[in-house]
C-alpha positions in Angstrom: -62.0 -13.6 -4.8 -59.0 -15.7 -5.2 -55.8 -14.3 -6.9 -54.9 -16.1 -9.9 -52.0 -17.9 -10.8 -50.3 -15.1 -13.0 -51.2 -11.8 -10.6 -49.3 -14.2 -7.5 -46.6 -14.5 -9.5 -46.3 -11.0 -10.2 -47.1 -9.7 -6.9 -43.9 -11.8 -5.8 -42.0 -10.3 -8.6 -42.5 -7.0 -7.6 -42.3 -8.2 -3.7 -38.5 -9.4 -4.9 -37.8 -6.1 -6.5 -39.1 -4.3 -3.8 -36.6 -6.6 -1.4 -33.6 -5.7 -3.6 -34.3 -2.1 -3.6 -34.6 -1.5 0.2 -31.2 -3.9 0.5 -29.0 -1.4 -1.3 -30.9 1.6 0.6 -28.7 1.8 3.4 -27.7 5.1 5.0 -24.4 6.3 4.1 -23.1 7.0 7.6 -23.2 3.3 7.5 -21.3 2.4 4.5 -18.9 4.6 5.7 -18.3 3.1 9.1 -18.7 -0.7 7.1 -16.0 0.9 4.6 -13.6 2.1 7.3 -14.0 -1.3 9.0 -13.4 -3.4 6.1 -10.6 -1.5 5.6 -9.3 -2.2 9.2 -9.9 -5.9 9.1 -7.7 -5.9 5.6 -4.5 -4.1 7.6 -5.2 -6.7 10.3 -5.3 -10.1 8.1 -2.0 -8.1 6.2 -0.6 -8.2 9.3 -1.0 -11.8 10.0 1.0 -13.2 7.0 4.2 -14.1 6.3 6.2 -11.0 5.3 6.7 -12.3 1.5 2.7 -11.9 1.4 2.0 -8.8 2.7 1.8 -5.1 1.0 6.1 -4.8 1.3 6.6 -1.7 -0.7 6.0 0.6 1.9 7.9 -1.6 4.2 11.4 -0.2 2.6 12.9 2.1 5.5 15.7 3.3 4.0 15.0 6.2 1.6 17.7 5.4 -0.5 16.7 2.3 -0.9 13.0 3.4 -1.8 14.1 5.6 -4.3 16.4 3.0 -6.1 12.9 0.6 -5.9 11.4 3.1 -7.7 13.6 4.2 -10.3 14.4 0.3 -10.7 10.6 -0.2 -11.4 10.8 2.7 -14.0 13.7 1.2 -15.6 12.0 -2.4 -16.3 9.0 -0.4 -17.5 10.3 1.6 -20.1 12.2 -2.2 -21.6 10.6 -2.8 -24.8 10.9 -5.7 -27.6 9.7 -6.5 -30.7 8.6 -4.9 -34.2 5.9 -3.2 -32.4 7.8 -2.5 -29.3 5.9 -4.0 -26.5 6.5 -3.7 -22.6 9.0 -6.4 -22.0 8.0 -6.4 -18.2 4.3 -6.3 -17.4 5.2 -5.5 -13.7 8.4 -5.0 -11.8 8.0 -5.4 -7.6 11.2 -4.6 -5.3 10.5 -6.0 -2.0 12.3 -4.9 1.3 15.5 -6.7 2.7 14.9 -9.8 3.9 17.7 -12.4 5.5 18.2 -15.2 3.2 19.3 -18.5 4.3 22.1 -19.8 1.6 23.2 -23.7 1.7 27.0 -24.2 1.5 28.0 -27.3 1.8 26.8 -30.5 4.1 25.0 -28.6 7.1 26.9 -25.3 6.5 24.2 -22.5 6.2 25.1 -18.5 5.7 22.5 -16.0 6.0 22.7 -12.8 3.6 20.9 -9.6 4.0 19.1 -9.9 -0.1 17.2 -6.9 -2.1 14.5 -9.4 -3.9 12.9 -8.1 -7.0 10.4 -9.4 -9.2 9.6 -9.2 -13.0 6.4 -10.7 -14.5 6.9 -10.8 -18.5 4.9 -8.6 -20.8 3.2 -8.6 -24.3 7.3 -7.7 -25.7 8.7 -11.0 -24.0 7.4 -13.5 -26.8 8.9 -11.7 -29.0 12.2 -12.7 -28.2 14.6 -15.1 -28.9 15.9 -17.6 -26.0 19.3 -15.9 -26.3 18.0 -12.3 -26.5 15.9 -13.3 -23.5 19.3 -14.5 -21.4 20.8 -11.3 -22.2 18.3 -9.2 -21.0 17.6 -11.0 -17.6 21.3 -10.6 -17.0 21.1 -7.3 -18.2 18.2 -6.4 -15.4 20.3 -8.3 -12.8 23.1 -6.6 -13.8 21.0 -2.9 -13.6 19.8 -3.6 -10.1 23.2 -4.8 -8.7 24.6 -1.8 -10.1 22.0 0.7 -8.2 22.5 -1.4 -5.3 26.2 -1.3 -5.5 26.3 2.8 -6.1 24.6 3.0 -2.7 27.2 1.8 -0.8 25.5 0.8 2.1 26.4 -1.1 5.2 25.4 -4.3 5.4 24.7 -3.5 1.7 22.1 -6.8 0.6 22.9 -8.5 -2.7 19.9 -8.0 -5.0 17.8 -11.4 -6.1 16.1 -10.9 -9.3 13.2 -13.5 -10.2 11.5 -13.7 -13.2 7.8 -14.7 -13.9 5.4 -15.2 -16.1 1.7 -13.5 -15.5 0.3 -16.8 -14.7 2.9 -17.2 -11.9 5.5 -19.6 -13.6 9.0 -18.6 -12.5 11.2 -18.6 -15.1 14.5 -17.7 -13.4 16.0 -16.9 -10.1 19.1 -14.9 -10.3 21.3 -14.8 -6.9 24.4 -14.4 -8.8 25.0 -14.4 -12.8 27.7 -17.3 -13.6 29.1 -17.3 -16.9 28.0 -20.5 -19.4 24.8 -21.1 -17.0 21.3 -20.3 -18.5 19.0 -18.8 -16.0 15.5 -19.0 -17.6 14.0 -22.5 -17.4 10.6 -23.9 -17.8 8.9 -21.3 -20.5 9.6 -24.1 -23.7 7.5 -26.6 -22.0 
């Protein structure tokens, strides 16, 4: 007797169903070993990028200096803004020291021990004005240099604050707060 057009097709069917089933039967002494080695083959690819890429927070030695990270991070999290007060920061990141490389002058180069920090704009950031949104980058800048400054370390590293949108525009980089210079550019375009 020769199988029909329909019952072939669902004998494959269930032959496919069959073939997904025994795929996602695998022991669990092996997802445990394939879990514990994909975790090891993340730590080694972190390891082989550029220090700006990798997992930095637990890369901060100094405790002092992890603890004003953190309290930093709390700080831009409880900023709010508008009618409905909104997160002004969606996400605040303090990396560890790095050496900077500052230009001054023709072929003159200096190179700085820096505190970089990172704020990504929340929902409360539309809501304010340019002005209002000036005054509270430099008031974040000016919050993190003091923390930094309190420490009173030595080399103590000046603190770099950038800011960002969530889709990765960088609105500001703040090295130092001049008076009569905006620092946000880019977000009216």
């Amino acid at each position: 007797m020769k199988p029909t057009f329909p019952s072939l097709r669902r004998d494959l069917a269930r032959l496919a169903v069959l073939g997904f089933a025994v795929a996602g039967c695998e022991p669990a002494s092996t997802r445990v070993e394939t879990e514990e080695l994909r975790r090891a083959n993340d730590a080694a690819k972190a390891e082989r990028l550029p220090p700006a890429y990798r997992n930095s927070q637990d890369k901060i030695n100094d405790p002092r200096l992890l603890e004003l990270a953190d309290r930093f991070k709390e700080w831009a999290q409880k900023q709010r803004a508008g009618a409905n007060q909104a997160r002004l920061f969606g996400r605040a990141e303090v990396l560890p020291p790095t050496q900077t490389v500052l230009p001054y002058g023709v072929g003159a180069f200096q190179q700085e021990p820096r505190l970089p920090a990172i704020l990504t704009t929340g929902p409360g950031w539309a809501a304010l004005k340019p002005d209002e949104k000036e005054a509270r980058v430099a008031a974040a800048f000016g919050e993190l240099s003091g923390r930094l400054d309190a420490l009173k370390l030595d080399p103590s590293p000046r603190p770099t604050l950038t800011i960002q949108m969530p889709s990765g525009l960088v609105l500001g980089w703040i090295n130092d707060l001049m008076g009569g210079r905006k620092n946000l550019h880019g977000e009216e375009q």
